[in-house]
N, C-alpha and C positions, 0 to 999 in steps of 0.2 A: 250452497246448502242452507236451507229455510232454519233459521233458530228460533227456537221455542220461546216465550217467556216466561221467564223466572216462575209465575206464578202457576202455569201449567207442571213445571219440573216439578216444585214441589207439592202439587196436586199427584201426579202423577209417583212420588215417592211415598206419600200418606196412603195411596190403594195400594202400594207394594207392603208397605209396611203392615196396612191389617190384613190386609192378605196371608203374610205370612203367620199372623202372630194366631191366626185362628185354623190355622194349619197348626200348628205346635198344640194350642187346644184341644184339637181334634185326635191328637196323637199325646195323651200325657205318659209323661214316664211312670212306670211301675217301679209301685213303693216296697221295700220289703217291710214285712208283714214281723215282727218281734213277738215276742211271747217272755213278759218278766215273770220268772217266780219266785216271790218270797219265799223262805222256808225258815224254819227253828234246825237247830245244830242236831243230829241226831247221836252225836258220839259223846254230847255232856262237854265240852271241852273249857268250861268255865269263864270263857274269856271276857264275855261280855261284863256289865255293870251288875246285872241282876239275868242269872243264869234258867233257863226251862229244863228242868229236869226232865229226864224220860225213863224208860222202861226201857229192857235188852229188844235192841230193833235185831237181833240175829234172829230172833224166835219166830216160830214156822206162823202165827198167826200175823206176825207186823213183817215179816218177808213178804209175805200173801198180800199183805194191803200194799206193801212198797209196787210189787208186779201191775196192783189195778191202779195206782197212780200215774207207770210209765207208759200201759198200755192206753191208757187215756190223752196223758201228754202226748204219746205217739201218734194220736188222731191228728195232730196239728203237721205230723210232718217235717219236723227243724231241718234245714240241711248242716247247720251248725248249730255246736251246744257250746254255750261260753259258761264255764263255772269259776268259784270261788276258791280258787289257788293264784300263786304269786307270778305273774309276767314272766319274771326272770326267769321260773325253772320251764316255760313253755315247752321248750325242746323235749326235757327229762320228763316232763308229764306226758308228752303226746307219744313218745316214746312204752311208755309206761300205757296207752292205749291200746298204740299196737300190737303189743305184745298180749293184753286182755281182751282182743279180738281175735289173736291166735288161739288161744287156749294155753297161755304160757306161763300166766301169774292167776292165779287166785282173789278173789275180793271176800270169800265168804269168813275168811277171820281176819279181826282188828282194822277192817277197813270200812265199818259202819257209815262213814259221813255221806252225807246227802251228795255230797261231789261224785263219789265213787254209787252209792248204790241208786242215787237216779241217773246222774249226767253219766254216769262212764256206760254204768247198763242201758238206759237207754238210749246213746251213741249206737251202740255197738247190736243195738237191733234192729237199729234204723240204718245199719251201716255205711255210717258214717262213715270218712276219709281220716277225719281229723277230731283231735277234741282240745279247747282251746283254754287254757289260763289268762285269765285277764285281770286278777287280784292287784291292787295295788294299797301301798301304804304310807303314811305320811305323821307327825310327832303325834303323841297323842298323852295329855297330860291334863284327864280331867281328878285326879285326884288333886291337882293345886285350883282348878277349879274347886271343888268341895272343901278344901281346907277357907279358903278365902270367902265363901258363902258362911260356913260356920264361924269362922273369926266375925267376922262383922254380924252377925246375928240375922241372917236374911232367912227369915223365918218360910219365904215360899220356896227354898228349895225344900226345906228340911219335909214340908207341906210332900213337894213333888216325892222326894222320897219314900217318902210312907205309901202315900197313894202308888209307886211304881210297884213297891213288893209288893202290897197286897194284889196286885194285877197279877202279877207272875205267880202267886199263889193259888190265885182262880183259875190260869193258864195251864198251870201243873196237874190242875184238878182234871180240869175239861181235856186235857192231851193224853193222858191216862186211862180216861172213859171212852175214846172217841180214837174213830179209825183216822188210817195217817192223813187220806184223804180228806175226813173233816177237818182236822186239823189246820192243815193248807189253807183250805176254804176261808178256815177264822180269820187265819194271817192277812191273805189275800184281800180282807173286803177294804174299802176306803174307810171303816171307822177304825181298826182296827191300826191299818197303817199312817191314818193320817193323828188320830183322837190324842193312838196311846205312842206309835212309835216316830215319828217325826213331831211331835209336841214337845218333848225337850230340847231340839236344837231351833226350833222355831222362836217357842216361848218361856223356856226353863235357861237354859245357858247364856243365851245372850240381856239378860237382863241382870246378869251376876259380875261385878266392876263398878267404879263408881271413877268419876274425873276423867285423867287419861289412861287407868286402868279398864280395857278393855279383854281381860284374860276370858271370861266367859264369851265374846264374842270371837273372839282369835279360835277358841276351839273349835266352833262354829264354822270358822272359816277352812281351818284343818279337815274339818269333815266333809266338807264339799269340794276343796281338794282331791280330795281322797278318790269321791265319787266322780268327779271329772277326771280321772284320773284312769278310771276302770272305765269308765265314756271313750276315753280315747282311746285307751286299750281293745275297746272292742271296735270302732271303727276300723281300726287299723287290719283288723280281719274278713270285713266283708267286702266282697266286689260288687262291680256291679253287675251280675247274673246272678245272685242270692236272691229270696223270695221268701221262707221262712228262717228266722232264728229261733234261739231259745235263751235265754239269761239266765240260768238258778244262782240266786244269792242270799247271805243273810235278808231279814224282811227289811234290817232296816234301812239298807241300800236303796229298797224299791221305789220312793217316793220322792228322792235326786233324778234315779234313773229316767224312770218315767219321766218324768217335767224333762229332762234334756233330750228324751228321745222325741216325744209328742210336740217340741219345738224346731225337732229337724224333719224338714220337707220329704227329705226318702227317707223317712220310717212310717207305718202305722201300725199304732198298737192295737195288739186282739188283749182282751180280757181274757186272762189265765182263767178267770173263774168257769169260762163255757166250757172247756176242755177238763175241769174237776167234778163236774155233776154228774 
């Protein structure tokens, strides 16, 4: 039997090889398609640093705008909705779905939060299977942050401070005048997310320490814990025959999220904003 030489072989393994790799090109896999939405707390829950007040979202005129928010987000189609509740009780929450798809429980008192009257109501229009908790949580101790800014006299938090409330003041104003839908929209733009609410863990927190006190960066670091944390949580849900998701989380999540999702090759992101006009 006639043997080749070496140099034909791997002649002959280089055409095999772009051969194949532009077969794979010709064929890419399908990405699913995510949908992140910021949102503000609609139930007041005080938690955050500097809290948005609202008005009673039970009322028939902020019901109404809740309806043309999910009827809109519906246009996108989620086959899953991932919202801002904790991992652990996934079971008891999804439970607590099914059961609000029977007509078994009620949401129209004391259950105002954006988990319940977007994610759970519009799951449950799009009828969904499932609706998914992916909260997670990790220490969180920015009041020893702010103590240790103020001991040592570092006059640009105190700066950030000022300038936070007043923001949330203007925030208050404008969510007051303005349907839920605008609302969203405000949250949702890049100045919005990037300017006012990922600027203190960017450039406010981590420049608060000095030597080998890095307390203000450590919180830093906690928080994107945090967020990779809810990253993983939500991978751990989708397969792969998914096609649209939907995220609702606080806004200030959005801007982790996004960067970890816009760096994994099966995701791309649609801008929430098309789906809110």
């Amino acid at each position: 039997m006639m043997k080749l030489p070496a140099i034909t072989i791997n002649l002959l393994l280089l055409i095999l090889f772009f051969s194949l790799g532009q077969k794979a090109l010709a064929q890419p896999k399908s990405k699913v398609k995510i949908l992140l939405l910021g949102t503000y707390h609609f139930a007041n829950p005080g938690m955050d640093k500097f809290n948005v007040k609202v008005d009673d979202y039970y009322s028939a005129e902020r019901q109404s705008q809740i309806l043309d928010v999910n009827r809109s987000l519906a246009k996108f189609k989620p086959e899953k909705i991932f919202i801002e509740a904790s991992a652990k009780f996934q079971d008891e929450g999804d439970q607590f779905f099914q059961n609000f798809k029977a007509g078994k429980v009620d949401i129209s008192k004391n259950m105002v939060n954006e988990k319940f009257q977007i994610g759970l109501k519009l799951a449950k229009d799009l009828n969904n299977d499932h609706i998914y908790s992916v909260d997670a949580f990790t220490e969180w101790f920015e009041d020893k942050v702010k103590r240790y800014a103020d001991s040592t006299k570092m006059g640009f938090y105190k700066e950030f401070e000022d300038r936070t409330k007043d923001h949330v003041v203007q925030l208050n104003t404008y969510f007051r005048n303005h349907s839920i839908k605008e609302n969203l929209l405000l949250l949702n733009s890049n100045a919005e997310q990037k300017d006012q609410n990922h600027h203190m863990y960017n450039n406010v927190f981590p420049r608060v320490g000095a030597g080998d006190n890095y307390i203000g960066a450590d919180l830093v670091g906690e928080w994107y814990k945090r967020n990779i944390r809810i990253y993983s949580n939500i991978l751990k849900h989708v397969s792969a025959d998914d096609r649209r998701i939907l995220v609702i989380f606080g806004n200030g999540h959005i801007p982790i999220l996004k960067q970890l999702f816009s760096e994994n090759p099966d995701f791309e992101i649609v801008e929430v904003t098309k789906f809110l006009k």
